[in-house]
N, C-alpha and C positions, 0 to 999 in steps of 0.2 A: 629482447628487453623483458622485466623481470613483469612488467603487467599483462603482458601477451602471453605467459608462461601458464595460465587458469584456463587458458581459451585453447591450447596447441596439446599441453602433454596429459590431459588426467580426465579424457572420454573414456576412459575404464570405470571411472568411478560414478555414482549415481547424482543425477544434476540439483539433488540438491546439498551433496556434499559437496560437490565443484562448488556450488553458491557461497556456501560456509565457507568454504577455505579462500577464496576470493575476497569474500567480505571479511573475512578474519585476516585476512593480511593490508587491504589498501585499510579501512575504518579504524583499524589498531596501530598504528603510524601516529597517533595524534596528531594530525595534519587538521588546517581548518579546513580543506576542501578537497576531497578526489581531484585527480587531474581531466584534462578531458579524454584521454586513454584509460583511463582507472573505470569512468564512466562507461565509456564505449565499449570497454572489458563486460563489465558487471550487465548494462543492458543486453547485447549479445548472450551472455547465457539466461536471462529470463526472458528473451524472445522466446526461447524453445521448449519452455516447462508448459507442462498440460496441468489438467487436474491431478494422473495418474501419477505425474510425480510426488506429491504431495499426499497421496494417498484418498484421492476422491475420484471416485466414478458416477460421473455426468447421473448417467440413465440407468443404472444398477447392471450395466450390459454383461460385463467380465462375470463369469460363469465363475471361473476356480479362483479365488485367494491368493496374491501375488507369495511367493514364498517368504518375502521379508515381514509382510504383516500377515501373523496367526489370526487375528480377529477381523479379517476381511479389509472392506473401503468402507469410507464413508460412502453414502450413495446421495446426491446433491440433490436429486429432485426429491426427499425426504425430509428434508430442512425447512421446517415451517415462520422461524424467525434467524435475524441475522445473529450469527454465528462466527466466532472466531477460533481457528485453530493455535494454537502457540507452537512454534518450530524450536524456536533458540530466543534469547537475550540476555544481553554481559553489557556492559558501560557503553560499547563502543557500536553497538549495532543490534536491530533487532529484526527476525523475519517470522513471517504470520500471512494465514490467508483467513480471509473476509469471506463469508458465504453466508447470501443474499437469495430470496426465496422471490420467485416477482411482484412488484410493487412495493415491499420495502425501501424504503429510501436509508440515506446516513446525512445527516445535517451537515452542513455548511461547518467545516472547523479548520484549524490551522497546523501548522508542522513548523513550530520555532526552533529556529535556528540549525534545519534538518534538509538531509537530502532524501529523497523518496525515489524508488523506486515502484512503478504499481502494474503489475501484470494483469490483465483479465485471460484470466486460465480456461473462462467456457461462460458462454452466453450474453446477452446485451446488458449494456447498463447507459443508462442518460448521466452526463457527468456535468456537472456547471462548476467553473475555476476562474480565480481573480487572483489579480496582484494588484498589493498597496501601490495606492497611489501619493495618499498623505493619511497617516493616522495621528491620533490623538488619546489624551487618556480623560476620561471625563474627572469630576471629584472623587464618584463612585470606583473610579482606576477600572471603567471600562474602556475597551477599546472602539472608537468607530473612528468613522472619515470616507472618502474617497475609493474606490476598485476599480481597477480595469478590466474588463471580460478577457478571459485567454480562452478559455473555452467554453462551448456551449452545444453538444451535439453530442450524439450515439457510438458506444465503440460497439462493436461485436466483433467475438472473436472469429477466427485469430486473428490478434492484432498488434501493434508493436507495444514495448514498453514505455509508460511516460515515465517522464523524469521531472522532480519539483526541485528545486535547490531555494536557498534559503528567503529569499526574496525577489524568486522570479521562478516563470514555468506554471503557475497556477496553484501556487501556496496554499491557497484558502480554496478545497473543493468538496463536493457533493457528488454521492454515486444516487441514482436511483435503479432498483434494477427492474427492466422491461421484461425479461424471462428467468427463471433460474440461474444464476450467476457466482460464481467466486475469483477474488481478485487476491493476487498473492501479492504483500506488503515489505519491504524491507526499508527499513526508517536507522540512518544515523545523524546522528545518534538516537535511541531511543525515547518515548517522552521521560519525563522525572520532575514533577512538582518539586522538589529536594531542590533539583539543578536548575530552577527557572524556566524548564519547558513543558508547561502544565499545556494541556488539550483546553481549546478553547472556541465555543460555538456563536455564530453569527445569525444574524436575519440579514437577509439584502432587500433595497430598496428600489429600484428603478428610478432614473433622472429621464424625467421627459425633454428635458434640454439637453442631456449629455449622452447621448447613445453611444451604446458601448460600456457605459461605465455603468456602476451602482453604487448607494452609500451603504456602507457594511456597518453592522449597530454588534457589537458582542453580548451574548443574550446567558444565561443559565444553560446549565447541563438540560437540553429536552429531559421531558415526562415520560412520554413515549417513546424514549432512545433504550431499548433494552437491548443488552449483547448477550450472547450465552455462550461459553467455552465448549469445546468439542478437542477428545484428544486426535494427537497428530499419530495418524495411521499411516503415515508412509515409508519411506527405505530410511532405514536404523544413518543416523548422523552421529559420527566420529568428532567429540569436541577436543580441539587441543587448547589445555591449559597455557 
């Protein structure tokens, strides 16, 4: 079957060329949704990526310069604020890893009308995730209402891929990282203010009569939410037009 075909014939190629072409083939379908093979496809190969693929070294450990990157790794315990690197993004999908210095957090935000993919590549992070339970839009056309807790607990690596889809799996989450961290990202579709899928930040509430759930308030872009770009130092990606 032709989505098993990313996963069987092309371990010659470097995993996150296999990712690209994977995701350049099920995401570029215009389809509204992966199948649950397409999924199962695409998680199975981001089980397997480390930092190294991506072009970061955890601990500065790797002595010589992989031969694809002339200008060395990044080196993760170096990264004093969160950090994002850029891989690829075209309409139909986008991939990117997050790297997170300990105690950084990332605010409570959403993924409309998106499937997520989120690998943690090397180190802990506290994650907190909801899904609507009933939203609302105020006059001010903010968003609040009702969540339900999906998640609330530590990954450390290595550990498997989550998966968010559009209204379910933990939509709306929060990384904090507990030590040195970076999480490789792949989002389709991409966000796009243009296309109605603007990024959009929450406060959560706690219900003392409803455990488990919280009321989600949609807030402003944080003050102190600063990102800073880092280029992507890892194995050269082959884009097909």
């Amino acid at each position: 079957m032709e989505q098993y075909y990313y996963c069987t014939t092309l371990m010659e190629k470097s995993k996150i060329q296999m990712l690209y072409d994977a995701c350049n083939t099920i995401f570029s379908q215009n389809k509204q949704l992966p199948t649950f093979q397409e999924i199962q496809c695409l998680k199975k190969l981001t089980d397997e990526f480390e930092g190294i693929d991506v072009g970061i070294d955890e601990f500065g450990w790797y002595g010589s310069r992989p031969t694809w990157s002339p200008r060395g790794l990044i080196c993760g315990r170096d990264i004093s604020g969160i950090t994002y690197i850029h891989i690829h993004e075209c309409e139909a999908f986008s991939i990117g890893v997050f790297c997170m210095p300990a105690g950084a957090t990332f605010p409570l935000h959403d993924h409309p009308g998106m499937t997520v993919f989120s690998k943690l590549l090397y180190g802990s992070i506290h994650v907190k995730a909801y899904d609507w339970i009933n939203a609302h839009k105020s006059p001010a056309s903010q968003t609040f209402g009702i969540a339900a807790k999906v998640v609330d607990g530590m990954w450390r690596a290595p550990c498997e891929t989550s998966v968010l889809f559009p209204t379910s799996g933990g939509n709306i989450h929060s990384f904090t990282a507990l030590t040195s961290s970076a999480v490789l990202d792949v989002l389709s579709p991409p966000y796009s203010e243009d296309l109605g899928r603007p990024s959009s930040y929450f406060f959560d509430f706690t219900i003392p009569s409803l455990p488990g759930y919280v009321m989600l308030e949609e807030r402003e872009l944080p003050d102190d939410l600063v990102v800073t770009g880092a280029p992507y130092l890892g194995p050269p990606l082959h884009i097909r037009c």
